[in-house]
C-alpha positions in Angstrom: 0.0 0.0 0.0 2.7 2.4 0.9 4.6 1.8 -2.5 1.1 2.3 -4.3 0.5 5.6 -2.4 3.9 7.1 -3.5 3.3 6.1 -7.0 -0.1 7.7 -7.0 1.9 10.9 -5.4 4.1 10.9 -7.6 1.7 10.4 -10.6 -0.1 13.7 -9.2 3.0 15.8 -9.2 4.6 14.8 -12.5 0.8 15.6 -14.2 0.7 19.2 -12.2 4.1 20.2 -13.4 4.0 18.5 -17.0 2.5 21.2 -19.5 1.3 18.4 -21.9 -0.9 17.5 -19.1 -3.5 21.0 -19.5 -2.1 22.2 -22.0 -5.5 21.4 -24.0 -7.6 20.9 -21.5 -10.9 23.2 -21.8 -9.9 25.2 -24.6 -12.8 24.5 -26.5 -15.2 23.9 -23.4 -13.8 27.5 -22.5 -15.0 28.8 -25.8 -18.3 27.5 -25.7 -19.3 29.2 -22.0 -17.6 32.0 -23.5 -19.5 32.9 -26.3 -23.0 31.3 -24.5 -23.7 28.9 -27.2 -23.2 25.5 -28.4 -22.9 25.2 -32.4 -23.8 21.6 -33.0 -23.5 19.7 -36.5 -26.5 18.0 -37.5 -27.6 16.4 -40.7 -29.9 17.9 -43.0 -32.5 16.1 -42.5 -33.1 12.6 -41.6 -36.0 11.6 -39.4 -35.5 10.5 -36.0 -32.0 11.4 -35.4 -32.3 15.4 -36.8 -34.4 17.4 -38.6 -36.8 20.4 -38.9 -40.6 20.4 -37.9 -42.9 22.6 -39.8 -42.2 25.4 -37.0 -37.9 25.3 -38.0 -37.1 23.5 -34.7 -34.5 21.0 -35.0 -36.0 17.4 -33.4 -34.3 13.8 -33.7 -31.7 11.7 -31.0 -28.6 13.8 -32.6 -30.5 17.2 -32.0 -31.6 16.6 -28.6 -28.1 14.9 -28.0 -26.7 18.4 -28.4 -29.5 19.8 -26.3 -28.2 17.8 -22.9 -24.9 18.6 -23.7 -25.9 22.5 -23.8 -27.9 21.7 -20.8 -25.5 20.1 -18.8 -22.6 22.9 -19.8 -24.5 26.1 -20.2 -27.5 25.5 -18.2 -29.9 25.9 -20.6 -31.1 23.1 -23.1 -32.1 26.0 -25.8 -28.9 27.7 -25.5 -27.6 25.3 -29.6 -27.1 26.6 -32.6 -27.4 23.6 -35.5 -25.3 23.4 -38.5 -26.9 21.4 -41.1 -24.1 19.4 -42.6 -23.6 16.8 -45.7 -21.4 13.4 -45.0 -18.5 15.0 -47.1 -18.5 18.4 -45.1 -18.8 16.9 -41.7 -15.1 16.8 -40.8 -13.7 19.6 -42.6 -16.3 21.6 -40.8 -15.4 20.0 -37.7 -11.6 20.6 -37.7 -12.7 24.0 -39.1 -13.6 25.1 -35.8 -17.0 25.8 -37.5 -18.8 23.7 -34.9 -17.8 22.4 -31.5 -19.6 19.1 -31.0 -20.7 17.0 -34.5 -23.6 14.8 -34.1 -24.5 13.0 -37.3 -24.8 9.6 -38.0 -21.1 9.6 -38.3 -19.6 5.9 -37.5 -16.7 5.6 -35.6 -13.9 3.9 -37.1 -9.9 3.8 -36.2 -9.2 5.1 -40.0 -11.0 8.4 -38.6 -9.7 8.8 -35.1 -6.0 8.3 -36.2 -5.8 9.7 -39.5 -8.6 12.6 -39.4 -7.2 13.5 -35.3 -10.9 13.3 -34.0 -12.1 12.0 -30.7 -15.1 9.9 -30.5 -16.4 9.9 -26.9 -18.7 6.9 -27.1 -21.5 5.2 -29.1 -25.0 6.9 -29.1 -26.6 4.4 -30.9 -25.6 1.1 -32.5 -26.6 0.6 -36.1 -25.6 -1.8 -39.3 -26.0 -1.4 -43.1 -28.3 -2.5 -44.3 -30.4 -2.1 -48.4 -33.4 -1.0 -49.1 -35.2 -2.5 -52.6 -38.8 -1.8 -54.1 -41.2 -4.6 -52.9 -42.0 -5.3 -56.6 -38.7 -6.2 -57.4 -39.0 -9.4 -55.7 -35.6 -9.5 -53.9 -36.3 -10.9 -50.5 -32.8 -11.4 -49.4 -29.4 -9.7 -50.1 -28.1 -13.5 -51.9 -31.2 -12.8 -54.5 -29.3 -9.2 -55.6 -26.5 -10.5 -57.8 -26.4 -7.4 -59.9 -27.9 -3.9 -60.5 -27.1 -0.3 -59.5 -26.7 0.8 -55.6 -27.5 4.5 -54.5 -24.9 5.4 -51.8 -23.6 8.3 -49.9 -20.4 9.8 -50.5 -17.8 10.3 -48.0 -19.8 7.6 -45.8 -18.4 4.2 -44.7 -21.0 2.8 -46.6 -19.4 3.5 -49.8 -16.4 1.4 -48.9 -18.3 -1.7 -47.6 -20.0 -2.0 -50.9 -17.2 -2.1 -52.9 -15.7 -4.8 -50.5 -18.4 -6.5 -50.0 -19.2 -6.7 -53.8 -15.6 -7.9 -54.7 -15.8 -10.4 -51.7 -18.9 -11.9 -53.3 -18.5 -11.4 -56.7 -21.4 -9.4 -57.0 -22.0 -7.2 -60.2 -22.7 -4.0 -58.5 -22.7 -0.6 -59.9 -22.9 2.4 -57.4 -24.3 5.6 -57.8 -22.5 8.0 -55.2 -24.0 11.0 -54.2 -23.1 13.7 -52.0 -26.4 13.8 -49.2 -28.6 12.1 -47.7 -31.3 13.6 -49.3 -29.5 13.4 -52.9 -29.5 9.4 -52.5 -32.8 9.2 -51.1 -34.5 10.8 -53.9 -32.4 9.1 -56.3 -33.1 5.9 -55.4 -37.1 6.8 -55.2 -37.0 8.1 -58.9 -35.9 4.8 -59.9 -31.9 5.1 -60.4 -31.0 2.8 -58.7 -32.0 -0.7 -58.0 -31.1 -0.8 -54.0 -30.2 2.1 -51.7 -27.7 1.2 -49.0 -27.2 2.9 -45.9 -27.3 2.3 -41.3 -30.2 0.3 -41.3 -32.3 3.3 -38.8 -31.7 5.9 -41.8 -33.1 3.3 -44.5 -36.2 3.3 -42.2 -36.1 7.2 -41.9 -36.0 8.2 -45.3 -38.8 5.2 -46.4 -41.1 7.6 -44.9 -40.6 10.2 -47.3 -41.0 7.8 -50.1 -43.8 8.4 -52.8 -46.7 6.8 -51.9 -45.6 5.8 -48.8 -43.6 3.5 -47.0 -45.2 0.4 -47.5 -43.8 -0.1 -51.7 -40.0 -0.7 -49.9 -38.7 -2.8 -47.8 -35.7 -2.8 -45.9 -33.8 -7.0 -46.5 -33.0 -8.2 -43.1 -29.2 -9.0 -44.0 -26.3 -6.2 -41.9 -23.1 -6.2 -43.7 -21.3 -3.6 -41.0 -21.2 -2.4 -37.7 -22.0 1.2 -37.4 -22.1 2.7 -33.7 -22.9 5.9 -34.5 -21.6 8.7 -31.8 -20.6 12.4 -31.3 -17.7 13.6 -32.6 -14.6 16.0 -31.4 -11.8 17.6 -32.4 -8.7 15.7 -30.5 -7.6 19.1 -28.5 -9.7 19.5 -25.5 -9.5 16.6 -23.2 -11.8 18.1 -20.5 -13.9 18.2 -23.4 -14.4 15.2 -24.4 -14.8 13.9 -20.8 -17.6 16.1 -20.5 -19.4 14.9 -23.5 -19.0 11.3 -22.8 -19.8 12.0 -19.5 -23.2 13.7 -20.7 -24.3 10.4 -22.6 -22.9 8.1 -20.0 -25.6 10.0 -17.9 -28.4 9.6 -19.4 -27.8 5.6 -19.8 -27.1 6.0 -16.1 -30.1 7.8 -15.8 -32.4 5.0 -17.2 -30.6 2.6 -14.8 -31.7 3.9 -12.2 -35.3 5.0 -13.2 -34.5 8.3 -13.2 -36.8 10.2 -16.2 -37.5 13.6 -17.1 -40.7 13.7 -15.0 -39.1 12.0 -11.7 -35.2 13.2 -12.0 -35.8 15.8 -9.3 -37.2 13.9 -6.7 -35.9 10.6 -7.9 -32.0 11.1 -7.4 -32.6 11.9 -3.5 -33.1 7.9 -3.2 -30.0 6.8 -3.9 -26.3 7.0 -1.7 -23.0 6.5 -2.8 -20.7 7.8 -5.9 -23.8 7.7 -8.2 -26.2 9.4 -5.7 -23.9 12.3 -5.6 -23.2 12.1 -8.9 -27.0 12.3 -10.2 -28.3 14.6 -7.2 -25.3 17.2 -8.5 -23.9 17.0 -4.8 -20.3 16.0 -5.9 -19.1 19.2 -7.1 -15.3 17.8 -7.1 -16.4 15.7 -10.4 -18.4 18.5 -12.2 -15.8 20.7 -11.6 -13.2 18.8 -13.4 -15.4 18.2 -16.3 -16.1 22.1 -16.4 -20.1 21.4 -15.9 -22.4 23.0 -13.7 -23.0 21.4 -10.4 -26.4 20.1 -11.2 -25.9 19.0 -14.7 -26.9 15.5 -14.8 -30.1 16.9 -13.6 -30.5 19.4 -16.2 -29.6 17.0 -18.7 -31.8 14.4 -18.1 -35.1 17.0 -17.1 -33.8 18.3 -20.7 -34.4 15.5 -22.8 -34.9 12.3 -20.1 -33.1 9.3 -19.9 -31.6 7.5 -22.4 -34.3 5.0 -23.2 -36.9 7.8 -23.3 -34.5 9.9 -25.7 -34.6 6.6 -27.8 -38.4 6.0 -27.8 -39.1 9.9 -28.6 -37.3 9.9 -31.5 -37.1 6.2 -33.1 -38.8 3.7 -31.0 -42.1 3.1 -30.1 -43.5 6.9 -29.3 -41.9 8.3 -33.0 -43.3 7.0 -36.6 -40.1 5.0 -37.2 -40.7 2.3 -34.6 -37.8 1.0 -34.5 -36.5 -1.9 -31.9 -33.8 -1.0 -29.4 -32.2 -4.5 -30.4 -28.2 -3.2 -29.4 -29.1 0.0 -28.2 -31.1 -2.0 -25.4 -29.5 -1.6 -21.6 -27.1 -4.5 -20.9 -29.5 -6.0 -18.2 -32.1 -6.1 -20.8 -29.8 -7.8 -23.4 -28.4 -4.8 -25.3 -24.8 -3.1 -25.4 -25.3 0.0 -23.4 -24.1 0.9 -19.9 -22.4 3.3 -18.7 -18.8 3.0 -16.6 -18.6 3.2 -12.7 -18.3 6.5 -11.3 -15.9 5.0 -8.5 
């Protein structure tokens, strides 16, 4: 014990004196208090994750993502300004300094974190993709399309795993790359294309904008990727990035422990220990060190609820997509998301 305590000592002193050590720490985080606003990049328009109602307010799991971490920084959910971005002007707008925090269906990938020099705090929601075909073309499963033109995005990951997994299978595909979501969307309704590829949750999104409705498509059952989808950084700020995993970590947390937008404020009296003072916003020592208000897991979550209610607002049962939590279930109910002890 007494060799373990002088390491930890001496750990503590080397990072106070080492200028690496804060050197980026809250520049960015500083900015935002600064100027009072949080400039978000969204996509420009995709059901369920973000868009704009008829009234010009953004909605979907990436918008109100942005809204908790405004919340939980600034104090105010509202306080977000949202940059509409396409797939191929995501990053450059990112490392740009044009937007602090970049939540749009954007996978994370190693290629992207070392090469690009972003920071991807954790997985918001767990997707595949996945194709999309007319019902009257008869293709049930992916084996039955051997050949035919694909609509893809560009600057997607999508675009890659077709052309691998066409030359794995020997597959005669041709695709069609266009530059948003939108773009591919429409292309593919207006008969292009013979399959539209894309994560599996934004096949089921854009199907609703389809002529004539949704029921002419369907969406084959086949994944041929794993896409967890999260926010994105740039790699400078390290306090940061805490802060913004810490945010979504929260509201996974959050549903835990039955804490919900209604209850939050009498709920998180109940409970003792690290993550009683972490959700009652009594251990200032931690939201100090992430630069967030004392209070903000409670103003994140009466924001925009826990995590399982952000997900049922916006894609599950309570929005048109209805889509199954599958992955993006808690881990006690069979799904891949928890969040890491406090302690």
């Amino acid at each position: 014990m007494l060799a373990r305590g002088r390491f930890l000592m001496a750990l503590v002193l080397f990072l106070a004196v080492w200028p690496g050590a804060s050197a980026y720490a809250g520049q960015v985080l500083d900015t935002v208090k600064a100027r009072g606003e949080l400039r978000c990049g969204v996509s420009e328009g995709i059901p369920g994750f973000s868009e704009q109602d008829a009234d010009g307010r953004w909605r979907g799991l990436d918008a109100d993502f942005c809204r908790a971490v405004a919340a939980a920084l600034l104090g105010d959910a509202e306080k977000v300004a949202f940059l509409p971005l396409r797939s191929s002007t995501r990053f450059p707008a990112l490392q740009a300094r044009k937007i602090d925090l970049l939540v749009r269906n954007t996978t994370w990938t190693l290629t992207r974190e070392a090469l690009l020099q972003v920071q991807f705090p954790a997985v918001l929601f767990y997707d595949g993709q996945a194709f999309m075909v007319a019902k009257s073309s008869g293709i049930a499963r992916l084996a039955d399309f051997k050949e035919g033109r694909v609509c893809v995005g560009k600057g997607t990951t999508h675009e890659g795993n077709l052309a691998d997994h066409a030359r794995i299978h020997g597959l005669a595909w041709q695709p069609l790359v266009l530059d948003s979501a939108s773009a591919v969307a429409e292309a593919f309704f207006a008969g292009r294309c013979d399959a539209y590829t894309s994560d599996s949750a934004e096949l089921a999104a854009m199907r609703l904008r389809a002529p004539g409705g949704p029921e002419a498509f369907v969406i084959l059952p086949e994944r041929i990727s794993k896409e967890p989808l999260g926010p994105v950084l740039a790699a400078e700020d390290t306090q940061w990035t805490s802060l913004v995993r810490w945010v979504l970590y929260a509201l996974v947390l959050a549903e835990e422990h039955g804490v919900t937008q209604a209850n939050v404020e009498t709920k998180v009296r109940e409970f003792g220990g690290a993550t009683g003072l972490l959700l009652s916003g009594h251990d200032t020592r931690l939201a100090r060190a992430l630069g967030a208000r004392d209070d903000w897991v409670i103003r994140a979550v009466r924001a925009v609820g826990n995590y399982g209610e952000l997900y049922e607002r916006n894609l599950g049962s309570a929005s048109p997509l209805n889509i199954e939590r599958g992955l993006n279930r808690l881990w006690s109910d069979g799904g891949l998301m928890y969040a890491p002890p406090i302690d």
